[in-house]
LOVEXMAR-732368 format. One line per field, with one value per atom (N, C-alpha, C): residue in three letters; atom name; x, y, z. Coordinates in nm, 3 decimals, padded with zeros to 5 digits, always signed. Each point is the difference from the previous one (the first is absolute). Layout:
BEGIN
residuo <- (ALA_...) $
atomo <- (CA_...) $
px <- (X_...) $
py <- (Y_...) $
pz <- (Z_...) $
end
This chain:
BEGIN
residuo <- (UNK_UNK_UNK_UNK_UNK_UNK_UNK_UNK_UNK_UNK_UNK_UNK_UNK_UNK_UNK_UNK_UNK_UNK_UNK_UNK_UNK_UNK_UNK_UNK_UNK_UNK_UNK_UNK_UNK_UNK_UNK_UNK_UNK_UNK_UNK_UNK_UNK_UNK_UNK_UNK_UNK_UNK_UNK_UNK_UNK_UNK_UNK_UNK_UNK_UNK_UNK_UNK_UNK_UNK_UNK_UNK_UNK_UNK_UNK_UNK_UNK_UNK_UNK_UNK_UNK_UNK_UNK_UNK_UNK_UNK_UNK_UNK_UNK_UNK_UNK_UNK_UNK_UNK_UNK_UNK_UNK_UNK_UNK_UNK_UNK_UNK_UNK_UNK_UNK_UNK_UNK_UNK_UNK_UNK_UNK_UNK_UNK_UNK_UNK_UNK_UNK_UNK_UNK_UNK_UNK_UNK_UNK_UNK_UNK_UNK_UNK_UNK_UNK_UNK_UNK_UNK_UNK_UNK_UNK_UNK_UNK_UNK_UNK_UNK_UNK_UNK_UNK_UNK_UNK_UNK_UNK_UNK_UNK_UNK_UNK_UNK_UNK_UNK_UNK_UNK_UNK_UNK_UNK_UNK_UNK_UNK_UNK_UNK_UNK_UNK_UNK_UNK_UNK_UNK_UNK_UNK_UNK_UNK_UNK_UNK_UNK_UNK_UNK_UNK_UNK_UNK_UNK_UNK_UNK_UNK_UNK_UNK_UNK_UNK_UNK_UNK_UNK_UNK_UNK_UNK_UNK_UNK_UNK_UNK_UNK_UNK_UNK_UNK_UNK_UNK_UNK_UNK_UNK_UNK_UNK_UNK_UNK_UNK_UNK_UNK_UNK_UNK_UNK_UNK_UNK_UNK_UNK_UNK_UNK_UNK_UNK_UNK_UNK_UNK_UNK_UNK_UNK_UNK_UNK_UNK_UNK_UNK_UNK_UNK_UNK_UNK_UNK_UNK_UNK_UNK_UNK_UNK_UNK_UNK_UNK_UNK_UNK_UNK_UNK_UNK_UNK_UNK_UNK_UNK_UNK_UNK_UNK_UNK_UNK_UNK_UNK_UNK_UNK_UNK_UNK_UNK_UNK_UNK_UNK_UNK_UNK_UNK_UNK_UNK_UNK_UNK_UNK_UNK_UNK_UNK_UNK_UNK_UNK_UNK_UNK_UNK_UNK_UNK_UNK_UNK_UNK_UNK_UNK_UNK_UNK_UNK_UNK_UNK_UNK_UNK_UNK_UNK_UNK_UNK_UNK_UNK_UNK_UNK_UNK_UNK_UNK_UNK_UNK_UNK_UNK_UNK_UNK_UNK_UNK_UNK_UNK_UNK_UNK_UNK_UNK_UNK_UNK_UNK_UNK_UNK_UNK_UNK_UNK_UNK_UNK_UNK_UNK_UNK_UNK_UNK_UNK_UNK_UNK_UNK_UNK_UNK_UNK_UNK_UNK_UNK_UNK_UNK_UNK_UNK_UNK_UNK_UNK_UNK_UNK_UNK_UNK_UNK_UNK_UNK_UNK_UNK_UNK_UNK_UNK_UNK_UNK_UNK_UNK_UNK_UNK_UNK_UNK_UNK_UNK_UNK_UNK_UNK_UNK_UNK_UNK_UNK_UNK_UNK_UNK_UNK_UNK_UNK_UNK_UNK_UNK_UNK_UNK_UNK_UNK_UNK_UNK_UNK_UNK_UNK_UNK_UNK_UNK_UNK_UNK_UNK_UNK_UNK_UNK_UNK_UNK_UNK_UNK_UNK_UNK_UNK_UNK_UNK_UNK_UNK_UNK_UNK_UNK_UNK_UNK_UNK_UNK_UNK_UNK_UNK_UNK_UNK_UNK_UNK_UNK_UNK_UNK_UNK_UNK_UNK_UNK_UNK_UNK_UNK_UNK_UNK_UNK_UNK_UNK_UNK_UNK_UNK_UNK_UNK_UNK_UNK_UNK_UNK_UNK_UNK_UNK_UNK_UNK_UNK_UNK_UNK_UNK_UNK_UNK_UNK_UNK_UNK_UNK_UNK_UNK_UNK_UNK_UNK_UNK_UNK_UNK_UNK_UNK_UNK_UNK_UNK_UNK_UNK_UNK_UNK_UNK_UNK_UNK_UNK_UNK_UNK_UNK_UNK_UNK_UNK_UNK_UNK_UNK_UNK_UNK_UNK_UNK_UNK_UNK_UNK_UNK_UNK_UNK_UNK_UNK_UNK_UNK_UNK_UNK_UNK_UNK_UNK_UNK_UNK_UNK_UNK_UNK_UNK_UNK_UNK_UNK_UNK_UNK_UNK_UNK_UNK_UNK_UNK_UNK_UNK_UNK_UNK_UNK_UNK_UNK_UNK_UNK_UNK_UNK_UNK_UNK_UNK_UNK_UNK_UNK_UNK_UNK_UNK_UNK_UNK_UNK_UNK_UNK_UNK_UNK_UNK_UNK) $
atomo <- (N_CA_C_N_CA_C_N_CA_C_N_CA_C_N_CA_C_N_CA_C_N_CA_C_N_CA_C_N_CA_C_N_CA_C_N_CA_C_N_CA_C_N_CA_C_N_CA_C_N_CA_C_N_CA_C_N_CA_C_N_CA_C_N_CA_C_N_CA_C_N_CA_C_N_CA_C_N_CA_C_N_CA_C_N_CA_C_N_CA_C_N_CA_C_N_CA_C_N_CA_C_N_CA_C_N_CA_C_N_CA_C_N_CA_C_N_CA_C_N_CA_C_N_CA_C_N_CA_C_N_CA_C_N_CA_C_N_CA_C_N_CA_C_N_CA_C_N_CA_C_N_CA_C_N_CA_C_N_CA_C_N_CA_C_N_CA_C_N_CA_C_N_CA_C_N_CA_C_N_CA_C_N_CA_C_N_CA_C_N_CA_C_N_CA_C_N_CA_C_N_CA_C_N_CA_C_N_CA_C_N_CA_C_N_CA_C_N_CA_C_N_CA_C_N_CA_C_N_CA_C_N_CA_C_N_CA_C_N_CA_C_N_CA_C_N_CA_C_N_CA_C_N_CA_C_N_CA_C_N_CA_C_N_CA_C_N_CA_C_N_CA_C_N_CA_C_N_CA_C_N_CA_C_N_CA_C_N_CA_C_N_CA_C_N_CA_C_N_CA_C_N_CA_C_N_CA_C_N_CA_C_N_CA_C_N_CA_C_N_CA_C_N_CA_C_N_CA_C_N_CA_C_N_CA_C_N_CA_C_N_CA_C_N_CA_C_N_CA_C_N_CA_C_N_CA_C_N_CA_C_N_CA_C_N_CA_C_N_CA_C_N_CA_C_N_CA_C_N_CA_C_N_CA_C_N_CA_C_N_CA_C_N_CA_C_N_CA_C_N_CA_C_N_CA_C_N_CA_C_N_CA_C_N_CA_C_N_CA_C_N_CA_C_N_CA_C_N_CA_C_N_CA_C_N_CA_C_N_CA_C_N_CA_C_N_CA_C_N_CA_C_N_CA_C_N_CA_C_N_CA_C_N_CA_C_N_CA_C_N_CA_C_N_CA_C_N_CA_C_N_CA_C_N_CA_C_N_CA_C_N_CA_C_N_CA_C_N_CA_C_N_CA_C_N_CA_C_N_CA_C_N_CA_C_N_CA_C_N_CA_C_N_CA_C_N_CA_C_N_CA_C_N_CA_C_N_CA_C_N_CA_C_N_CA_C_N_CA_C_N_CA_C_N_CA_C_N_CA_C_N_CA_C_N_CA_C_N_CA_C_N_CA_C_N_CA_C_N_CA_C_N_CA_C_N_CA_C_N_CA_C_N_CA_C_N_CA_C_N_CA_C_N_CA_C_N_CA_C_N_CA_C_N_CA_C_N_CA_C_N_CA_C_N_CA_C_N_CA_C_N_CA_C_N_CA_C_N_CA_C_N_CA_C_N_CA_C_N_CA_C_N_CA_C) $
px <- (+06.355_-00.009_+00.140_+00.036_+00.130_+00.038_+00.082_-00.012_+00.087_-00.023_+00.041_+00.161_+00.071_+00.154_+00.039_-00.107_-00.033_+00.016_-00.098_-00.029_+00.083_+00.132_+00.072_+00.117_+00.014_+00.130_-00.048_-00.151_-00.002_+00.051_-00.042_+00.054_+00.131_+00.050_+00.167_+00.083_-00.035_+00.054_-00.054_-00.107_-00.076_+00.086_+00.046_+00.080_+00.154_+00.049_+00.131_+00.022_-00.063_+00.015_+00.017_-00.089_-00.001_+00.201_-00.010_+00.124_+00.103_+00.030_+00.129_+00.086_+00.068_+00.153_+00.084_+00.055_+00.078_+00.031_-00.153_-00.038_-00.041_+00.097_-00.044_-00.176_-00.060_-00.123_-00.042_+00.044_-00.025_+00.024_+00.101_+00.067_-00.072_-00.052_-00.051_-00.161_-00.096_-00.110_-00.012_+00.133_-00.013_-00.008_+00.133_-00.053_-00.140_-00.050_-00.210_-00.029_+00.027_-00.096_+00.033_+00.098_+00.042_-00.090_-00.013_-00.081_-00.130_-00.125_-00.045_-00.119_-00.137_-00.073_+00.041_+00.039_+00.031_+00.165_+00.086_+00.106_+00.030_-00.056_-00.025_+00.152_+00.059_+00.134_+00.113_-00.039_+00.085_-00.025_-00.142_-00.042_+00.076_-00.011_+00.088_+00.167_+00.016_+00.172_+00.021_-00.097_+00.032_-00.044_-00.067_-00.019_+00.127_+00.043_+00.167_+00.055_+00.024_+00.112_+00.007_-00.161_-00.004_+00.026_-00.012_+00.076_+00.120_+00.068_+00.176_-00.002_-00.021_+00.037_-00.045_-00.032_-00.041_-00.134_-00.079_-00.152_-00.106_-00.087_-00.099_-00.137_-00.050_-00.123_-00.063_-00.155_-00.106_-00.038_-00.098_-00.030_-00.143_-00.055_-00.182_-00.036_-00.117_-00.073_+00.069_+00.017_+00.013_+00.163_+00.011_+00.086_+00.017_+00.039_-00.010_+00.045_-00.071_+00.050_+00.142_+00.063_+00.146_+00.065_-00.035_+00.063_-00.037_-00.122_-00.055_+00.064_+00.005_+00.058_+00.155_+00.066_+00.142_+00.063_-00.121_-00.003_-00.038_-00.082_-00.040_+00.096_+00.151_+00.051_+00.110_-00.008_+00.145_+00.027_+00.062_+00.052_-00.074_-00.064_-00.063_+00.126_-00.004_+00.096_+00.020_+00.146_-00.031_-00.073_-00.017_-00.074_-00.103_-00.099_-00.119_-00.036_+00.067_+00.008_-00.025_-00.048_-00.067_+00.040_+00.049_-00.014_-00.104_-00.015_-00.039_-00.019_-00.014_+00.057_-00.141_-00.004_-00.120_+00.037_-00.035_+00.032_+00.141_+00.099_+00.142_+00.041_-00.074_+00.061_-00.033_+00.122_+00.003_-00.014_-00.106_-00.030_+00.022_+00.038_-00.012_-00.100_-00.081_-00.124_+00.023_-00.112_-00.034_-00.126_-00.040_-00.115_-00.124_-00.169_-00.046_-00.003_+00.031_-00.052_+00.108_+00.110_+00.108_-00.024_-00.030_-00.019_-00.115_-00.085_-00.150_+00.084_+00.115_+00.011_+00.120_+00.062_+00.080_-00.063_-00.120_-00.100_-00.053_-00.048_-00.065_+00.123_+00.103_+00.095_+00.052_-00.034_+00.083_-00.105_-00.126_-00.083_-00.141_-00.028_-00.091_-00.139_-00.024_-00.084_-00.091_+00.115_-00.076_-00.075_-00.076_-00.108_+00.084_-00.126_+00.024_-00.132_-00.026_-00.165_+00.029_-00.053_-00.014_-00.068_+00.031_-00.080_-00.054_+00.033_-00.067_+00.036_-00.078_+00.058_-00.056_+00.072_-00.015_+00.042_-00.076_+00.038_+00.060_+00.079_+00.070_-00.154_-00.004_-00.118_+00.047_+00.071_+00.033_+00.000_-00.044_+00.013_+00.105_+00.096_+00.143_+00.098_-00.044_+00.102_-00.135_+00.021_-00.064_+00.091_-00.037_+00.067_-00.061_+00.081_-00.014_+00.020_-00.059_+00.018_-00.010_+00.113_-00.023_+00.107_-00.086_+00.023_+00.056_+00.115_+00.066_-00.016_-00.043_-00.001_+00.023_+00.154_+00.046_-00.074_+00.019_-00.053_+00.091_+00.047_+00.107_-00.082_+00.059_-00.013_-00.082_+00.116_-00.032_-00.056_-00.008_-00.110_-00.008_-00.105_+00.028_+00.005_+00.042_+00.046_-00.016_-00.047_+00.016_+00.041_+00.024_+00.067_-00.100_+00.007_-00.054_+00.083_-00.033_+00.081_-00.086_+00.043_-00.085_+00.111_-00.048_+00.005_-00.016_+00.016_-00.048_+00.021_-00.057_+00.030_-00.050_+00.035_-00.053_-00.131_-00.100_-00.088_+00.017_+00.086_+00.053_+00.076_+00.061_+00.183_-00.084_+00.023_-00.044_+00.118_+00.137_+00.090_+00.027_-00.053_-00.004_-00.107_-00.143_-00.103_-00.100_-00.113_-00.098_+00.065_-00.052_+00.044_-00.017_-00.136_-00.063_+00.100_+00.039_+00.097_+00.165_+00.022_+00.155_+00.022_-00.170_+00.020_-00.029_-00.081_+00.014_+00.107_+00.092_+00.098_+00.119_-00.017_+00.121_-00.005_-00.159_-00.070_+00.048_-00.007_+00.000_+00.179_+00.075_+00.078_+00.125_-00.059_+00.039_-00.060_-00.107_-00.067_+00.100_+00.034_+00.076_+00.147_+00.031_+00.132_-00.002_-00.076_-00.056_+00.023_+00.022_+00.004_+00.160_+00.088_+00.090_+00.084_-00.150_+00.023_+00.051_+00.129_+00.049_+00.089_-00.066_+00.052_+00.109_+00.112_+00.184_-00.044_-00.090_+00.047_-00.040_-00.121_+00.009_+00.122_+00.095_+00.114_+00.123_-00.050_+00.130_-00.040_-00.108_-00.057_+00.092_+00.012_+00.033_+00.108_+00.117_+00.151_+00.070) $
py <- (+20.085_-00.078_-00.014_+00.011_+00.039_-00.108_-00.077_-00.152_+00.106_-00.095_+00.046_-00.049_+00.079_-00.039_-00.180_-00.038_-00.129_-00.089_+00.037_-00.106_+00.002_+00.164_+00.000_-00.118_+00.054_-00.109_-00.134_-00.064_-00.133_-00.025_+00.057_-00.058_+00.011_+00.114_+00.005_-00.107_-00.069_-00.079_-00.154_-00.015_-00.104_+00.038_+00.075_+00.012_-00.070_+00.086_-00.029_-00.128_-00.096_-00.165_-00.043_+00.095_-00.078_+00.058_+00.163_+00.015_-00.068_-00.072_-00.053_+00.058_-00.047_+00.061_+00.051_+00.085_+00.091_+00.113_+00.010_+00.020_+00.187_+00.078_+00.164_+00.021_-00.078_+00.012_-00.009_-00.107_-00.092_+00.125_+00.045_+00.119_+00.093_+00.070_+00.077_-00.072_-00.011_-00.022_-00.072_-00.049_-00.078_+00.142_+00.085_+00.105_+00.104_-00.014_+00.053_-00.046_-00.178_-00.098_-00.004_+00.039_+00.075_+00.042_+00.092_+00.125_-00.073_+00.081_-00.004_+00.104_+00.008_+00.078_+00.131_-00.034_+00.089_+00.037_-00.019_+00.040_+00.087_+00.040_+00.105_+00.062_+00.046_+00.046_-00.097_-00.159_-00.113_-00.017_+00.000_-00.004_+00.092_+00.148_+00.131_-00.081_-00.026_-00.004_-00.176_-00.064_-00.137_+00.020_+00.137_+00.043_+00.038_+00.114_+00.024_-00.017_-00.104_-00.139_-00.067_-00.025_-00.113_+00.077_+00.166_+00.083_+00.001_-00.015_-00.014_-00.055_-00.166_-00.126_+00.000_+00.106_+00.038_-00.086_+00.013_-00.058_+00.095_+00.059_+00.048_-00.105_+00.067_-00.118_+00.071_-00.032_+00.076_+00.052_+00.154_+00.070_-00.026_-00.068_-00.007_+00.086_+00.047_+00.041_+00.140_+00.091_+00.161_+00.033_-00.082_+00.021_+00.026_+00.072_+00.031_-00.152_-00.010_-00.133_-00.041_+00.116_-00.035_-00.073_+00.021_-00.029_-00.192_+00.027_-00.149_-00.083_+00.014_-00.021_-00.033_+00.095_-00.036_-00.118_-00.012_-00.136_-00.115_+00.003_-00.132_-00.025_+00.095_-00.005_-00.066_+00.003_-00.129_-00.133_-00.006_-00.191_-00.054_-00.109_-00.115_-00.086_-00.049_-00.027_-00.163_-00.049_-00.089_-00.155_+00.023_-00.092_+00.000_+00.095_+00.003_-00.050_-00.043_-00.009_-00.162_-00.048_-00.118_-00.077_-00.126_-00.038_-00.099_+00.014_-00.106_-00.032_-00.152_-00.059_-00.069_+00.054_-00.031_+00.027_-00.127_-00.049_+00.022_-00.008_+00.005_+00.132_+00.100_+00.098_+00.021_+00.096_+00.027_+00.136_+00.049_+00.142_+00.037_+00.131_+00.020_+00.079_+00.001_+00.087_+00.003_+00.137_-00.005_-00.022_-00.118_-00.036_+00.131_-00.037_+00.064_+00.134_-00.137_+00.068_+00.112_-00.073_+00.142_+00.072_+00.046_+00.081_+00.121_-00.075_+00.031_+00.098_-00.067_+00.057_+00.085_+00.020_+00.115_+00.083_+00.027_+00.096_+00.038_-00.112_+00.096_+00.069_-00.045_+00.091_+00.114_-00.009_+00.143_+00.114_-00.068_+00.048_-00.019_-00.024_-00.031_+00.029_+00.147_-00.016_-00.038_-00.067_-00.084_-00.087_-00.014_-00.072_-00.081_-00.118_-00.072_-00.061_-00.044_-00.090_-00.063_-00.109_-00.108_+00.127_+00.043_+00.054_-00.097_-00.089_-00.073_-00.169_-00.140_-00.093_-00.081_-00.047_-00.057_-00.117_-00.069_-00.132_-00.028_-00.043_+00.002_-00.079_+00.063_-00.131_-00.121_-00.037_-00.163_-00.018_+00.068_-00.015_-00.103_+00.084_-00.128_+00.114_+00.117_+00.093_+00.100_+00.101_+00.098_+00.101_+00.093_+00.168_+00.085_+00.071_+00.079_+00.150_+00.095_+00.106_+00.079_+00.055_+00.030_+00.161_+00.059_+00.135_+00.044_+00.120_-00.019_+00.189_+00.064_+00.095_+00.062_+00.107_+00.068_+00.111_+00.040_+00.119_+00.068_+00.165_+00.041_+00.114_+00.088_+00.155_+00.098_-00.046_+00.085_-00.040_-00.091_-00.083_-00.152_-00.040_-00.181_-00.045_-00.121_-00.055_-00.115_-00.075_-00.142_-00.047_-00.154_-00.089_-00.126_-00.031_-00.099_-00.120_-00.130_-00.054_-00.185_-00.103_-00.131_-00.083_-00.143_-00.111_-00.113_-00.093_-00.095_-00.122_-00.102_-00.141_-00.108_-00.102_-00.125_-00.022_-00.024_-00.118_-00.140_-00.042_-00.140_+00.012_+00.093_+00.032_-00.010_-00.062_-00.037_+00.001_+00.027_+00.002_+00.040_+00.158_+00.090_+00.063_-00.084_+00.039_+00.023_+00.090_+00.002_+00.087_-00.013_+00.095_+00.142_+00.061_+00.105_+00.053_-00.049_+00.017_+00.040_-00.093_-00.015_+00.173_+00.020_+00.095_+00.105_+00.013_+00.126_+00.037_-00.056_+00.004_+00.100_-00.111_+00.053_+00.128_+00.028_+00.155_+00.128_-00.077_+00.117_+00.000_-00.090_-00.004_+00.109_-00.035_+00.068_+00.136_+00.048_+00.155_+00.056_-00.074_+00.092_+00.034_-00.093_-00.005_+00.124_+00.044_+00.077_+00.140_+00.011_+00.097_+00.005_-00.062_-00.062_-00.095_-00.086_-00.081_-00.149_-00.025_-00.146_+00.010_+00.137_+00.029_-00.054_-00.008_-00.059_-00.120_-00.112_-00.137_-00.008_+00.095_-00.002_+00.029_+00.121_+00.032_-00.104_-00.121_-00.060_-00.147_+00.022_-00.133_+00.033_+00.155_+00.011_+00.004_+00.033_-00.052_-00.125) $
pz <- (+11.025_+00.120_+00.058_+00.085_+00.087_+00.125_-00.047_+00.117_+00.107_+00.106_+00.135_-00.009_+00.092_+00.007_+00.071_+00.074_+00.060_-00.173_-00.079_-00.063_-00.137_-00.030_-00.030_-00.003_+00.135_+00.078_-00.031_+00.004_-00.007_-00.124_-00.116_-00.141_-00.021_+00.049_-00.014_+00.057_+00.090_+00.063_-00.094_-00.034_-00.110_-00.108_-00.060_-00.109_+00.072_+00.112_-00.017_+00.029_+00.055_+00.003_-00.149_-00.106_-00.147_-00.034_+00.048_-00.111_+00.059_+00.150_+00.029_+00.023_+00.125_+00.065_-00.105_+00.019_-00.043_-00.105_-00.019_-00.141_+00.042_-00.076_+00.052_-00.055_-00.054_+00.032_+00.197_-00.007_+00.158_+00.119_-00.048_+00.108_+00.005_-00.123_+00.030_+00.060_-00.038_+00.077_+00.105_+00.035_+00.119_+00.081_-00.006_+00.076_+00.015_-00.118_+00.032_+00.068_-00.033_+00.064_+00.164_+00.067_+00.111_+00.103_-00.089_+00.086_+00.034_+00.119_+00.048_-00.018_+00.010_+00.036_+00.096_+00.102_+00.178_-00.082_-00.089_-00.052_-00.104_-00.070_-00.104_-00.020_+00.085_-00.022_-00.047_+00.058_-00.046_-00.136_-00.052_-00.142_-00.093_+00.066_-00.086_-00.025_+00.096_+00.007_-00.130_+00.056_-00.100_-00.151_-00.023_-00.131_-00.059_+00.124_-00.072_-00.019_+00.068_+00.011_-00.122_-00.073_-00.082_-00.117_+00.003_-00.113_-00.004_+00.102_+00.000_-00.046_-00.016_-00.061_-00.162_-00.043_-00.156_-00.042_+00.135_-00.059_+00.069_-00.062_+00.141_-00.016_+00.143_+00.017_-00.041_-00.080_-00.002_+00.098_-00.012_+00.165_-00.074_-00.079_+00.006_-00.145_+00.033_-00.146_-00.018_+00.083_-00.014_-00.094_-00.096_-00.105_-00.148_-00.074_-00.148_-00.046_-00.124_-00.080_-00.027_-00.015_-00.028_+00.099_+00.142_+00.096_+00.035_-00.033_-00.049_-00.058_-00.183_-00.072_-00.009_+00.095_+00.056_+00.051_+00.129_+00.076_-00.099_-00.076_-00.090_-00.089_-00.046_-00.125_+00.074_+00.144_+00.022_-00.005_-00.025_+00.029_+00.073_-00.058_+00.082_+00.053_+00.153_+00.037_-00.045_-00.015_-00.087_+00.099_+00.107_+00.115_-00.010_-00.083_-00.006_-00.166_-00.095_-00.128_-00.002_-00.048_-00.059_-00.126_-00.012_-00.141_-00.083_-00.149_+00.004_-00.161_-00.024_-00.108_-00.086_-00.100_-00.092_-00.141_-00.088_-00.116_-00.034_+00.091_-00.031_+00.016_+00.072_+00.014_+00.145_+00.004_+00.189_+00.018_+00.086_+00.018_+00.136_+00.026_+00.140_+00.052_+00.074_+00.053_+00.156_+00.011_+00.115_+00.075_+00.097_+00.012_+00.054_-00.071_+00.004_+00.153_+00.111_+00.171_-00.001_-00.085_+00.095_-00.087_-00.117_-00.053_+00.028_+00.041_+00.093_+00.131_+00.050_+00.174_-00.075_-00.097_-00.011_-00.048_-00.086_-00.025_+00.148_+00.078_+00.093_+00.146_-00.041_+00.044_-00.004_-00.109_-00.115_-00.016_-00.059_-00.043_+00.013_+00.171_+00.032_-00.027_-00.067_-00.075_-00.118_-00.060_-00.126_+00.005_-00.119_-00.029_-00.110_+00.006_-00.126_-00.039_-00.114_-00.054_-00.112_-00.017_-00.170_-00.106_-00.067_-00.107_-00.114_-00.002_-00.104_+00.005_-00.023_+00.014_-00.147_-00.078_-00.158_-00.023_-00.022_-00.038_-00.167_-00.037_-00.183_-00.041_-00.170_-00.040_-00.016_+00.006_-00.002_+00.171_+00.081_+00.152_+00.024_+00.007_+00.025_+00.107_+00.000_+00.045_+00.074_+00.128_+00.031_+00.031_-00.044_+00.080_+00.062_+00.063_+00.088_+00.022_-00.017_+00.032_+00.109_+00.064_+00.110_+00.034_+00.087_-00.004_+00.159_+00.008_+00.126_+00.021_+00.078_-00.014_+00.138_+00.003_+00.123_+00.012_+00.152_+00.014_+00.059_-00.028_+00.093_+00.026_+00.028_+00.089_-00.157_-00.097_-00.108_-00.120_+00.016_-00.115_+00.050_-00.088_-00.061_-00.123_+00.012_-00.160_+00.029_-00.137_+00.010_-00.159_+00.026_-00.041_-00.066_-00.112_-00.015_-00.102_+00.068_-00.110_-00.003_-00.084_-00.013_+00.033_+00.000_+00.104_-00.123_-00.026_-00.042_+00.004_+00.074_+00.034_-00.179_+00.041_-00.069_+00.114_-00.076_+00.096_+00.024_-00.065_+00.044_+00.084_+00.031_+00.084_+00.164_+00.052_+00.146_+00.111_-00.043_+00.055_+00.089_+00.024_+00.098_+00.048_-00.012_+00.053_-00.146_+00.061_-00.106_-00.097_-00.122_-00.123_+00.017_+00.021_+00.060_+00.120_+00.086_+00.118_-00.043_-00.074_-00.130_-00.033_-00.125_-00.083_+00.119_+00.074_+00.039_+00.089_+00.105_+00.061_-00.108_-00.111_-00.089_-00.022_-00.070_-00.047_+00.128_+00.070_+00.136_+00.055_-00.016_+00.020_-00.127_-00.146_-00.102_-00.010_+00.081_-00.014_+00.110_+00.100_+00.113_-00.058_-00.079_-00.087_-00.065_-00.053_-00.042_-00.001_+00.174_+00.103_+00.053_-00.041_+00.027_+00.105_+00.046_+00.105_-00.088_+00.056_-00.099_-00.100_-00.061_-00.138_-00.022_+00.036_+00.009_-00.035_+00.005_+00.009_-00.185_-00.078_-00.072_-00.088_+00.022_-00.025_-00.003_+00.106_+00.019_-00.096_-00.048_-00.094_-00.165_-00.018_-00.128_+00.023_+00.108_-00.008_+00.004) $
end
């Protein structure tokens, strides 16, 4: 399914309010987000542009995985990074949506689904399995990985909501979207 360059530009521009001034994320899709339907040549040139600046924008589905995979293995910018503090420890994440709108940036054809939802037998905890799967030019692949809340933990919404966010958030990790913040937990 192949979004229109209209409804391109709308998300690029919905993203770059999240990544914030000055950020060579920002630069580059501000220039996609640019272009125009009736402009097509402004679109070409703000693609190139946003390759000068050592980022390219996604051009849509008609790409091999690697090229995919490329875009997901960079730096989350640190404006889009999240913290947060539970039982004395402080983690950094990235929230579920942007993770959602840099997949469908990058890699607009992916899918994702719950594969499985389990409650512990002492029902005190549920997990989550959940599966993330790209599609490029030359194959697909997917990712699967789990989630698991407390059912008492109400902190940040429902448990079910908790664990699967995480699951889906840790399968894209997976792919190497984020990956660094894990890296920067063990230094």
């Amino acid at each position: 399914m192949a979004q229109s360059v209209a409804s391109k530009s709308s998300m690029l521009r919905s993203l770059c309010v999240a990544v914030g001034e000055g950020s060579p994320w920002r630069r580059s899709y501000a220039k996609l987000a640019s272009s125009s339907n009736a402009e097509g040549r402004r679109e070409k040139q703000a693609e190139e542009e946003a390759e000068d600046d050592g980022f390219a924008v996604s051009s849509g589905i008609s790409r091999p995985l690697s090229e995919i995979l490329k875009q997901l293995n960079k730096k989350v910018p640190d404006s889009l990074v999240k913290t947060r503090s539970e039982s004395g420890f402080t983690s950094k994440y990235i929230p579920w949506h942007i993770v959602n709108r840099i997949m469908n940036l990058h890699a607009p054809e992916w899918s994702g689904e719950v594969r499985s939802i389990t409650y512990s037998a002492d029902a005190k905890s549920v997990s989550v399995v959940y599966r993330v799967t790209l599609y490029g030019t030359d194959a697909e692949i997917f990712r699967e990985s789990t989630g698991t809340a407390s059912v008492d933990d109400t902190s940040f919404g429902d448990p079910v909501q908790k664990a699967e966010a995480m699951a889906f958030r840790r399968a894209c990790a997976r792919f190497g979207l984020g990956l660094h913040l894990y890296h920067e937990d063990l230094s």
